[in-house]
PAZAPA-4460 file (N, C-alpha, C; in steps of 0.05 Angstrom, whole numbers, plus 32768, in hexadecimal, padded with zeros to 4 digits):
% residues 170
    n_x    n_y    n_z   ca_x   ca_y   ca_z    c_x    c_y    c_z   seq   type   mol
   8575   84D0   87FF   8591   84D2   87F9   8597   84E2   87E0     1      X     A
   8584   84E1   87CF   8587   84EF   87B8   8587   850B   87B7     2      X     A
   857B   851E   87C4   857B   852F   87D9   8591   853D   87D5     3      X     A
   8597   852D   87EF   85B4   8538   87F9   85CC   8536   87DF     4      X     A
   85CB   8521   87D3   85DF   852A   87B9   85DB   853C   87AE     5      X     A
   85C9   853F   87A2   85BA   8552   878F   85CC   8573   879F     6      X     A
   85C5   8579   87B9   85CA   858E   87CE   85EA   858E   87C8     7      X     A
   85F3   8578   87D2   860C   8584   87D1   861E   8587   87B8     8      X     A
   8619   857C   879A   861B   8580   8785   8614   859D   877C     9      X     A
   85FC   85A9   8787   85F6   85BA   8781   8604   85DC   878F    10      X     A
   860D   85C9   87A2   8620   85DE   87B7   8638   85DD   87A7    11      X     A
   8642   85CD   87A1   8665   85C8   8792   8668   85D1   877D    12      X     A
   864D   85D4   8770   864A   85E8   8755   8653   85FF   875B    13      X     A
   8641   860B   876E   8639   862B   877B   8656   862B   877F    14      X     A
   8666   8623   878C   8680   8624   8792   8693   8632   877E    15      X     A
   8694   8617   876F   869C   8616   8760   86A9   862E   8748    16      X     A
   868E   8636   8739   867A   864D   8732   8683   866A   873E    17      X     A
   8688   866B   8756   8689   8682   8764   86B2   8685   8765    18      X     A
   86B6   8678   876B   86D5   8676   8764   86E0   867B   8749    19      X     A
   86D2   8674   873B   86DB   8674   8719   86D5   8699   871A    20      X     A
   86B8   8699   871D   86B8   86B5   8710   86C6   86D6   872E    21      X     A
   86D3   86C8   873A   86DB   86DA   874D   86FF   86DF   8744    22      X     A
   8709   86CB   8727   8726   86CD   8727   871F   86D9   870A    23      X     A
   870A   86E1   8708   870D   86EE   86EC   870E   870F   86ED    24      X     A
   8709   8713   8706   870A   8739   870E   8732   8737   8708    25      X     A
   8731   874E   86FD   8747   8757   86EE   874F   877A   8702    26      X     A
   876B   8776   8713   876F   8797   8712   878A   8797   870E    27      X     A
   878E   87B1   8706   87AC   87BB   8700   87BF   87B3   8715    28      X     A
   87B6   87B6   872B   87CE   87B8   8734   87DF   8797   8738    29      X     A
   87C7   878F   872C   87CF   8772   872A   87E9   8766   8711    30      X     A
   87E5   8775   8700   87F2   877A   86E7   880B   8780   86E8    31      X     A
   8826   8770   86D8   8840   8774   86D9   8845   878E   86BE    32      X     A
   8859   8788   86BC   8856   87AF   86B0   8854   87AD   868F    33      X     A
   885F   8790   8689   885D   878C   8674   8836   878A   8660    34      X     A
   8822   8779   8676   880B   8784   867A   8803   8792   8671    35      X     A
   8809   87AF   868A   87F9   87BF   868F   87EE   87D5   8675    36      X     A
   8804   87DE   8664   87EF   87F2   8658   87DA   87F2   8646    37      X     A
   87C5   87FB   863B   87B6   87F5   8632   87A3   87E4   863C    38      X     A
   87A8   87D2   8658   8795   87B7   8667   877A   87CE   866D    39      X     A
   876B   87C1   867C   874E   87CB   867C   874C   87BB   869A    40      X     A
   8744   87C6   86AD   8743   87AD   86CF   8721   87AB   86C5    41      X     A
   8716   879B   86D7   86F6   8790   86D8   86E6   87AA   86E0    42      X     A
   86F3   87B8   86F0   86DD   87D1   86ED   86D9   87D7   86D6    43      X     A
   86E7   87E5   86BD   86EA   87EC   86A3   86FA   8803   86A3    44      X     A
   870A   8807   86BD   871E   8821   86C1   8738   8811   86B4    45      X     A
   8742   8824   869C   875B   8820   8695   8773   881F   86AC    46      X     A
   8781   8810   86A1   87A2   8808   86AD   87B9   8821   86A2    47      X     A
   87C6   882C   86B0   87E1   8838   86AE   87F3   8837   86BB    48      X     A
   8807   8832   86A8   8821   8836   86B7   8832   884C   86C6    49      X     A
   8840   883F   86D6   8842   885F   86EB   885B   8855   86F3    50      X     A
   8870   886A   8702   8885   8870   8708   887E   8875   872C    51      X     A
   8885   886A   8735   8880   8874   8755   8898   888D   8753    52      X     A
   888A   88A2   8770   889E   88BA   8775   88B0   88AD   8779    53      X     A
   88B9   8899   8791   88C8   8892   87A2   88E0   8887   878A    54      X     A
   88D9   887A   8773   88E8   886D   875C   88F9   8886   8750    55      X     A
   88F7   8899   8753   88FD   88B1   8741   8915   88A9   8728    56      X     A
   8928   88A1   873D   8944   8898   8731   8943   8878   8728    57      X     A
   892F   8869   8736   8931   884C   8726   8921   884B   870F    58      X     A
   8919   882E   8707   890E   8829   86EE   88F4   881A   86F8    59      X     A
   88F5   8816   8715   88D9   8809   8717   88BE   8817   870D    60      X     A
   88A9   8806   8708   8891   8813   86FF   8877   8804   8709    61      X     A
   8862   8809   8708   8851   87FB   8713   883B   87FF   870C    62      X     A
   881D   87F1   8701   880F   87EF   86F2   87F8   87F6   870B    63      X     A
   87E9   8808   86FE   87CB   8814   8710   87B9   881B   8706    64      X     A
   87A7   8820   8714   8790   882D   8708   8787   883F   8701    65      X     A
   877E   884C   86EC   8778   8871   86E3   875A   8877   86E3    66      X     A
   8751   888D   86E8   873C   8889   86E4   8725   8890   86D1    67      X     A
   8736   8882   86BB   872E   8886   869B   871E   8867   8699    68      X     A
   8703   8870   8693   86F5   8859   868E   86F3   8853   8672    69      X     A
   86F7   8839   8668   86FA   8835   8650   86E1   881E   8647    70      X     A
   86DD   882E   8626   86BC   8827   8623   86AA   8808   861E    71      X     A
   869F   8805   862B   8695   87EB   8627   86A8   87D3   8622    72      X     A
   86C4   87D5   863B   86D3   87C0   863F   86D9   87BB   8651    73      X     A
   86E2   87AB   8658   86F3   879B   867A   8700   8786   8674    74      X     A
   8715   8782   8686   8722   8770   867F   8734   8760   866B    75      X     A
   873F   876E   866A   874D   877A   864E   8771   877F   8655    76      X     A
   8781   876C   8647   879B   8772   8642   8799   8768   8621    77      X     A
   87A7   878A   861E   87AF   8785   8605   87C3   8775   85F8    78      X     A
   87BB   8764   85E5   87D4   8752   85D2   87E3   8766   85CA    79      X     A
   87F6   8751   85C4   8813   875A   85B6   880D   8764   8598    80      X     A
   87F8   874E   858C   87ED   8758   8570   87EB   8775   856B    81      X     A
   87D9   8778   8578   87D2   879B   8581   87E1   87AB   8581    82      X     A
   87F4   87A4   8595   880F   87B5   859E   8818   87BD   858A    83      X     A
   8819   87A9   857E   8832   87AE   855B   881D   87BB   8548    84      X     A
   8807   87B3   854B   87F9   87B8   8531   87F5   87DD   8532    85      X     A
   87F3   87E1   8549   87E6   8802   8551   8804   880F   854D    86      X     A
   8816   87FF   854E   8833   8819   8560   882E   881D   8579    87      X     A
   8825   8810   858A   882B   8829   85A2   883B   8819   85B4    88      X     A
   8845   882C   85CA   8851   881F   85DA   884E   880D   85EE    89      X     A
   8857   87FB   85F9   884F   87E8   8609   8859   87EF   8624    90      X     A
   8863   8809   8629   886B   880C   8647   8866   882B   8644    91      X     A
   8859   883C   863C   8855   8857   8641   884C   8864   865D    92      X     A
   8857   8876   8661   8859   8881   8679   8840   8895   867D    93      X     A
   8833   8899   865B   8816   88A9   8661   881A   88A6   8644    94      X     A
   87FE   88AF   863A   87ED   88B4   861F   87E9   88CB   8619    95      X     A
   87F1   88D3   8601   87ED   88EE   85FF   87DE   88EF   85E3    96      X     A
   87C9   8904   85D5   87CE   890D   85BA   87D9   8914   85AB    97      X     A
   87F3   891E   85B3   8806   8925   85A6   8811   8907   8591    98      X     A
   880F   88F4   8597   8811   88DE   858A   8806   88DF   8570    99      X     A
   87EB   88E5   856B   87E3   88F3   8552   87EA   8907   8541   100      X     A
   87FC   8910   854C   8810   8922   853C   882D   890F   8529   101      X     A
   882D   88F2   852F   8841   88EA   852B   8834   88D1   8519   102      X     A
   8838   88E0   84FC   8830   88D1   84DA   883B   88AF   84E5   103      X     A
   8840   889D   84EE   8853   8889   84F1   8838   887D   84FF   104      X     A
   8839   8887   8517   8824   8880   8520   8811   8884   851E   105      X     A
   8804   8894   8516   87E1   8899   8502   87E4   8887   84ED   106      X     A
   87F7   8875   84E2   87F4   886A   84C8   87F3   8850   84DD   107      X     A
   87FF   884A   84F4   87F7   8831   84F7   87DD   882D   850C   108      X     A
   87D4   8841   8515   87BE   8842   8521   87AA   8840   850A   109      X     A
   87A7   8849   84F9   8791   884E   84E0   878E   883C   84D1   110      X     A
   87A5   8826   84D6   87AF   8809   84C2   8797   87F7   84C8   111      X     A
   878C   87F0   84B3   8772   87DD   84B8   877F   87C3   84C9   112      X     A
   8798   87B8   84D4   8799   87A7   84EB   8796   87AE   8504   113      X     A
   879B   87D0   8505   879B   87D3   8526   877C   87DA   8528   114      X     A
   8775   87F4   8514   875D   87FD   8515   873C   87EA   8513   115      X     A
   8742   87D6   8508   872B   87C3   8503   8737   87AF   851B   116      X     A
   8749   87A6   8522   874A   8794   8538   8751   8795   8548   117      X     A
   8758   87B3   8558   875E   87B7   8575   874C   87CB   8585   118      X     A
   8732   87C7   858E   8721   87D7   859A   872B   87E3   85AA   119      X     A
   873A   87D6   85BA   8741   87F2   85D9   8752   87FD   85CA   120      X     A
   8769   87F5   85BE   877C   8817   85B5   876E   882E   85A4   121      X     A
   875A   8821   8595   874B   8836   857F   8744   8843   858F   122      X     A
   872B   8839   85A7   871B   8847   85C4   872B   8859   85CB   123      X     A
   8743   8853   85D0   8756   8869   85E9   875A   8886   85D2   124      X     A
   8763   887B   85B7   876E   8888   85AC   8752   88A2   859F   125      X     A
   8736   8894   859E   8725   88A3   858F   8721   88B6   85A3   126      X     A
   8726   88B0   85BF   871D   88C0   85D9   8738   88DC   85E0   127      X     A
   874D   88CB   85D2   875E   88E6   85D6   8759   88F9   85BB   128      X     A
   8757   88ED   85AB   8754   88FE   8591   8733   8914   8593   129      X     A
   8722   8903   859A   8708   8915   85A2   870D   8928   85B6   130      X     A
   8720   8925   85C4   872E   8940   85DA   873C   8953   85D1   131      X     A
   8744   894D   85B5   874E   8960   85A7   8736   8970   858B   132      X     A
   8726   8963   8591   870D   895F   8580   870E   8966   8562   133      X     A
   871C   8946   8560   8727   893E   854A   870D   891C   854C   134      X     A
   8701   891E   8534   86F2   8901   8537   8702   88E7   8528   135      X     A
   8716   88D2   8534   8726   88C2   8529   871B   88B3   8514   136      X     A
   86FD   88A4   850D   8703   88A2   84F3   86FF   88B2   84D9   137      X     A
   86FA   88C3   84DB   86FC   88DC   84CE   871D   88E0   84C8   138      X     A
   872B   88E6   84DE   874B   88E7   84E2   8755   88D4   84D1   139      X     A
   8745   88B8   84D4   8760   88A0   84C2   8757   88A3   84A8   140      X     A
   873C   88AB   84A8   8733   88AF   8481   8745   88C2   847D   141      X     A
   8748   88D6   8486   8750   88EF   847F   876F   88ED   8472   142      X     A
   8776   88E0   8489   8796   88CB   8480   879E   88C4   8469   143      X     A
   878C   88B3   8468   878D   88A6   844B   8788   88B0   8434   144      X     A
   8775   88CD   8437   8773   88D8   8420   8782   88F9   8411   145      X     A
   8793   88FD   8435   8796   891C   842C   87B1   8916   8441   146      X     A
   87C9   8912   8437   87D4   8907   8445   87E2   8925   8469   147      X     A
   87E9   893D   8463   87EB   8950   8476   87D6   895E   8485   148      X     A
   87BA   895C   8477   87A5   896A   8487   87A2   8966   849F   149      X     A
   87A0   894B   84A3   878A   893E   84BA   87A5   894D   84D2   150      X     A
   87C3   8949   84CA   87D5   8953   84E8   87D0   896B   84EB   151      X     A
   87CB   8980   84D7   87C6   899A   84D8   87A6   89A2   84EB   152      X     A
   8793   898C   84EA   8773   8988   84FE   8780   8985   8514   153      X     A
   8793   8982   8525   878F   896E   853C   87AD   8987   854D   154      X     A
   87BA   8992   8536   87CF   89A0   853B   87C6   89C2   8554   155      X     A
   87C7   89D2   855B   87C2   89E7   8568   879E   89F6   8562   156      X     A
   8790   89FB   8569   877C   8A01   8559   8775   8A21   855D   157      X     A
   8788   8A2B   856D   8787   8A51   8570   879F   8A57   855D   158      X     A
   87A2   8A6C   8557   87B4   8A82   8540   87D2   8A74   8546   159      X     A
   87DA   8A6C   8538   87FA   8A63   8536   8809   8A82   8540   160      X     A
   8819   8A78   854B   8831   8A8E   855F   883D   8AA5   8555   161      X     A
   8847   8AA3   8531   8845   8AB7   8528   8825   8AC7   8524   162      X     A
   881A   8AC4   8520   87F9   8AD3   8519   87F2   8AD9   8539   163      X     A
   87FC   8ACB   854C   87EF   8AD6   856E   8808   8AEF   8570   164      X     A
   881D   8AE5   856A   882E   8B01   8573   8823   8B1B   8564   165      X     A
   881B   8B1C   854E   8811   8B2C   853D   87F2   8B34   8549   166      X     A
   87E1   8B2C   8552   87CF   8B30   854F   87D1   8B35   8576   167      X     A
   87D8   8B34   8582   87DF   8B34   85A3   87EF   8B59   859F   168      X     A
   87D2   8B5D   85BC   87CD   8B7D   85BA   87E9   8B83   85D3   169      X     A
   87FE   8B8D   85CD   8814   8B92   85EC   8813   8BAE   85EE   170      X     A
***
């Protein structure tokens, strides 16, 4: 008789066990919009927000998947802490570098609350900035110590428009 308890105890575990860790997979599209940006689904493919064609003229939006893998995370919605601490937006329609061009937000990205305690925004953010091949903490020192340079690194990196008109053979 002991047996058989033992068996089926051990089955109700397995159960059990297998249920728990099957509601912890995370995907976007699961995600209400408030969620979605910044989240991370269980693959480790970032969440974005999106505009369906069909919406053109409404305001609906809908949270999906990109296929920007983000580094050594899953599962992941970002706090509100974050939100505020970085500046960024909580419903963006896309990510750009151009964001780095904007002193407001480099001062609160670079702010030892967002930068020391928000891994995925720093991640997203060091990955757009290295696309501009700009290295971000290099960028936030730079900040702090020279306050116009670092926008002038990250700004155009061929001959500014007067010097191309000039130098452009017609």
């Amino acid at each position: 008789m002991a047996p058989t308890t033992l068996l089926v105890i051990a089955l109700a575990l397995a159960i059990s066990v297998q249920g728990t860790l099957g509601k912890n997979v995370m995907n976007c599209k699961d995600l209400n919009v408030n969620s979605c940006a910044y989240a991370i689904e269980s693959s480790g493919k970032r969440c974005v927000l999106e505009k369906p064609i069909l919406s053109v003229m409404g305001s609906e939006y809908t949270c999906t998947t990109s296929d920007i893998l983000a580094d050594k995370m899953s599962n992941w919605i970002e706090t509100e802490e974050c939100i505020s601490a970085c500046g960024v937006d909580k419903k963006p329609l896309g990510i750009s570098s151009d964001s780095l061009l904007d002193r407001n937000f480099v001062t609160k990205l670079c702010s030892k609350a967002c930068y020391s305690s928000c891994p995925n925004i720093v991640d997203l953010y060091f990955n757009l900035a290295a696309g501009e091949g700009v290295y971000l903490p290099l960028f936030c020192e730079a900040r702090e110590s020279n306050g116009r340079r670092e926008l002038d690194e990250i700004q155009s990196s061929g001959l500014d428009s007067s010097n191309y008109a000039a130098a452009a053979p017609f």
